[in-house]
C-alpha positions in Angstrom: 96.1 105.5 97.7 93.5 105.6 94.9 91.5 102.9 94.4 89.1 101.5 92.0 85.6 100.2 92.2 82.9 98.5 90.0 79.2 98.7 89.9 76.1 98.4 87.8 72.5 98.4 87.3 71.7 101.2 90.4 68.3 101.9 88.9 67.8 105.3 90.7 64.3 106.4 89.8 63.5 103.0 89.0 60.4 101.8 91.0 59.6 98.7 89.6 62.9 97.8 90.0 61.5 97.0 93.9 58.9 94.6 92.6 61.8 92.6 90.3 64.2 92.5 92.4 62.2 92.3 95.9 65.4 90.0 97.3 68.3 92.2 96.7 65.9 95.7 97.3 63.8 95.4 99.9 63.0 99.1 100.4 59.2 100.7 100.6 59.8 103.1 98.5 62.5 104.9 96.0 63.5 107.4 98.9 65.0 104.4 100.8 66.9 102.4 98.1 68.5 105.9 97.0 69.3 106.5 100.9 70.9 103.0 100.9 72.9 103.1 97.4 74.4 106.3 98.6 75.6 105.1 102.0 77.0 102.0 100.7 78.7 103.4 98.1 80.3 106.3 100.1 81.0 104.0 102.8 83.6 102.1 100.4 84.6 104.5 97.9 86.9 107.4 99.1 86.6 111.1 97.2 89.6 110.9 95.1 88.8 107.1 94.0 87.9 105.7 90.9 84.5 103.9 90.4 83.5 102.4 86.7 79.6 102.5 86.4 78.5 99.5 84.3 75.4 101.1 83.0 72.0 101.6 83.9 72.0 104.4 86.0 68.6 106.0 86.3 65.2 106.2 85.5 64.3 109.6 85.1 66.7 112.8 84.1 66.1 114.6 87.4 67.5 111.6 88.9 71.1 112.1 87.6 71.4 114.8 90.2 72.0 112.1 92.9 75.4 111.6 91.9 76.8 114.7 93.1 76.3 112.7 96.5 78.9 109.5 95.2 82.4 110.1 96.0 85.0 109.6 93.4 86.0 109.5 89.5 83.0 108.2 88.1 83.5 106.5 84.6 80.5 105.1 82.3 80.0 102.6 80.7 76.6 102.8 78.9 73.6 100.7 79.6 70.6 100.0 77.6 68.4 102.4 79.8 71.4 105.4 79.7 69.7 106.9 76.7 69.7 110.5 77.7 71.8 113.1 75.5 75.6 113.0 76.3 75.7 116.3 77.7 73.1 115.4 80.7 75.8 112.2 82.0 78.9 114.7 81.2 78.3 116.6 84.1 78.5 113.6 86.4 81.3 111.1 84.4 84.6 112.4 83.6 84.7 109.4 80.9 81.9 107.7 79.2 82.1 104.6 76.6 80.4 102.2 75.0 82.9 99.9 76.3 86.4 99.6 77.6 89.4 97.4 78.3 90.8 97.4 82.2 93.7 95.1 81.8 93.1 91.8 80.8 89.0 92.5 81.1 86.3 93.8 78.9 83.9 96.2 80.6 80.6 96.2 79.5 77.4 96.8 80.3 75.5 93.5 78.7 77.8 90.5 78.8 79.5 89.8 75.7 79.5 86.6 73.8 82.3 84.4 74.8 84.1 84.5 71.4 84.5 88.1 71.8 86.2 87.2 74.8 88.9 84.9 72.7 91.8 86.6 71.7 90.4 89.9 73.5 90.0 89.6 77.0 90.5 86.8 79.6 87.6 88.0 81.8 83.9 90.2 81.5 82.7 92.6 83.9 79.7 93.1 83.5 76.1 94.4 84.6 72.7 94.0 83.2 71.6 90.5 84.5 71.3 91.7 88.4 70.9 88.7 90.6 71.8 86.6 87.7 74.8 85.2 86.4 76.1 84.1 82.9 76.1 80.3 83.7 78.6 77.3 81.6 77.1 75.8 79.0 75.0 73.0 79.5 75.6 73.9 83.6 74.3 75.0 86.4 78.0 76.5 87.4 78.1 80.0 86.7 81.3 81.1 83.8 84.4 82.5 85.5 85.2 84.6 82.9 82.2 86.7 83.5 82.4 88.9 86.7 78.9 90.7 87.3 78.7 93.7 89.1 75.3 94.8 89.3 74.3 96.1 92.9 72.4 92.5 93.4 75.4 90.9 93.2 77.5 93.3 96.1 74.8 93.5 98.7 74.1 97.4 96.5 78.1 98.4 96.8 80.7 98.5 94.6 83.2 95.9 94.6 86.8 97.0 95.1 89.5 95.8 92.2 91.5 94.0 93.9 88.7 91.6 94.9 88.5 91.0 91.6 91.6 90.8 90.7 92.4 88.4 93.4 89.6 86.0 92.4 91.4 85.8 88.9 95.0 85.2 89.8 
């Protein structure tokens, strides 16, 4: 059975991303958080499965060539650091967006404002905030509606759908 996965934010190339995010990262070096996003993700997400990347995928073009080592359908999403022509993320997504609508959920890298949500979408997967969440109003509670899948948030694995789904029945 084909399944399908989420994740965001995996940064490769990124080596600051060690120092911000020391918590959820705690590698020596860039070697050993690649070495760990691979594993993880392979260890979840089968060849013929379908993974949306929420953006944010590497730091550097050369680093784009470590996705020839993630199983499945890979779908983008852009992020705010995926600013490399088209043709150079082509080779790795078999779709790419801005954003997109996955049943009754808006996929998007940065979270949307919640009256984009009304009349739209019931729920926001997201990415950009890492091991942050979008919190209520006036609250310390995070917002429901917003479902963030950057790797802090998944111990650097995607989530599976029906997680997700399950959480939002």
């Amino acid at each position: 059975m084909i399944e399908t996965w989420f994740i965001s934010d995996t940064h490769f190339g990124h080596a600051n991303i060690l120092k911000y995010e020391p918590t959820h990262r705690p590698f020596n070096n860039l070697i050993e958080m690649h070495e760990a996003l691979i594993n993880r993700w392979n260890n979840v997400v089968g060849k013929n499965d379908k993974v949306y990347h929420l953006g944010d995928v590497c730091f550097g073009l050369a680093n784009l060539g470590l996705l020839k080592f993630l199983n499945g359908d890979k779908r983008l999403v852009l992020g705010n650091h995926d600013g490399y022509p088209i043709h150079n993320y082509q080779k790795y997504f078999t779709k790419i967006s801005g954003v997109r609508f996955w049943y009754n959920y808006i996929l998007t890298h940065v979270p949307v404002h919640p009256l984009n949500l009304e009349g739209r979408s019931d729920f926001n997967i997201h990415g950009h905030l890492h091991s942050k969440r979008v919190l209520l109003p006036d609250s310390l509670e995070p917002d429901k509606r917003y479902i963030n899948v950057s790797v802090e948030q998944n111990n650097l694995t995607p989530i599976n759908a029906q997680v997700i789904l399950d959480a939002n029945k």
